[in-house]
C-alpha positions in Angstrom: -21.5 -37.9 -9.3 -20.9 -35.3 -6.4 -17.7 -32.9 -6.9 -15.4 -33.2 -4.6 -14.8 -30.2 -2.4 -12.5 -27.9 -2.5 -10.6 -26.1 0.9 -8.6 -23.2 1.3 -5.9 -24.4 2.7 -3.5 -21.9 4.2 -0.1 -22.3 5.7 3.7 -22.9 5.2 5.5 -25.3 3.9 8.0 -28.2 5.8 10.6 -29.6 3.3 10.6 -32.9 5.6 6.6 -33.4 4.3 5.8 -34.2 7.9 3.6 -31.1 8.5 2.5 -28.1 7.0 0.8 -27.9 3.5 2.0 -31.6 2.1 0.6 -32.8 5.4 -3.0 -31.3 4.9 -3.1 -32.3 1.0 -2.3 -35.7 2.0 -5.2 -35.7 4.9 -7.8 -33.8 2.8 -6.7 -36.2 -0.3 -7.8 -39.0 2.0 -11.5 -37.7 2.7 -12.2 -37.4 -0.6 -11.5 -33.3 -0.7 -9.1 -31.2 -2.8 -6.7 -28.7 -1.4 -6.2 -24.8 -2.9 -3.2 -22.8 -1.5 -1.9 -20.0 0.1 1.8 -20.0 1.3 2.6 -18.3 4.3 5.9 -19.1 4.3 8.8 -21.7 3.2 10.9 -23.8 6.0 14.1 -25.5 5.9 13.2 -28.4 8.9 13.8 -32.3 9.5 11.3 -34.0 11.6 13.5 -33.1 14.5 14.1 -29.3 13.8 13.1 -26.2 12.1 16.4 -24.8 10.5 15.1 -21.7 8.6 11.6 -19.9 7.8 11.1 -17.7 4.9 7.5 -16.0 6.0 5.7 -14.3 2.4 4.8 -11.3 2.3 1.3 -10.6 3.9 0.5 -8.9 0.1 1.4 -11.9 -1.2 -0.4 -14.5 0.9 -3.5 -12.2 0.5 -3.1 -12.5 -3.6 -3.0 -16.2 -3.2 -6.1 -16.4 -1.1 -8.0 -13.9 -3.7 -6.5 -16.4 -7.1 -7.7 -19.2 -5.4 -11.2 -18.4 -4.2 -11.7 -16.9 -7.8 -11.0 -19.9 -9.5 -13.2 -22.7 -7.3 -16.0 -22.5 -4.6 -14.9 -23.0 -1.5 -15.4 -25.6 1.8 -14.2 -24.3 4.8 -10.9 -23.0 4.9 -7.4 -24.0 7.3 -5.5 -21.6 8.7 -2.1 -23.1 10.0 1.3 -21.0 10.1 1.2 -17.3 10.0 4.2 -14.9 10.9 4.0 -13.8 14.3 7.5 -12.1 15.3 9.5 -14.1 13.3 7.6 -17.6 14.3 5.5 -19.8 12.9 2.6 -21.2 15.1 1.4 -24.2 14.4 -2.0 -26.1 15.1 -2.9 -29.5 14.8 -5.1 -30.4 12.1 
């Protein structure tokens, strides 16, 4: 039997579980892959809006990138919301 593999991947979190990190456990869940994480930051959204965004710090994102490619080898990693003047960007998966 073939491990399943494993990606970094790295972004924020959307409370409503339409995007963000839930979004790309579910989609790598359904190829057959498992997710690691890094949390760039935490929102408070709906489907409609994005209410509030707690970024990390960028020490802090940086540790969880480090704990996580220490404890598994690694498939290619996703990069989706990073602070950028108080914004989150977004990119389609």
């Amino acid at each position: 039997m073939t491990a399943r593999p494993n990606v970094l991947v790295i972004g924020g979190s959307d409370s409503s579980g339409g995007a963000g990190i839930a979004r790309d456990i579910a989609t790598l869940s359904h190829f057959g892959a498992r997710a690691s994480l890094a949390v760039t930051a935490v929102t408070v959204q709906t489907h409609a809006e994005v209410i509030a965004v707690e970024p990390m710090p960028a020490s802090f994102v940086a540790a969880q990138m480090l704990a996580a490619l220490s404890a598994d080898p690694m498939r290619p990693s996703r990069s989706e919301c990073w602070r950028r003047r108080k914004r989150c960007r977004q990119s389609p998966m």
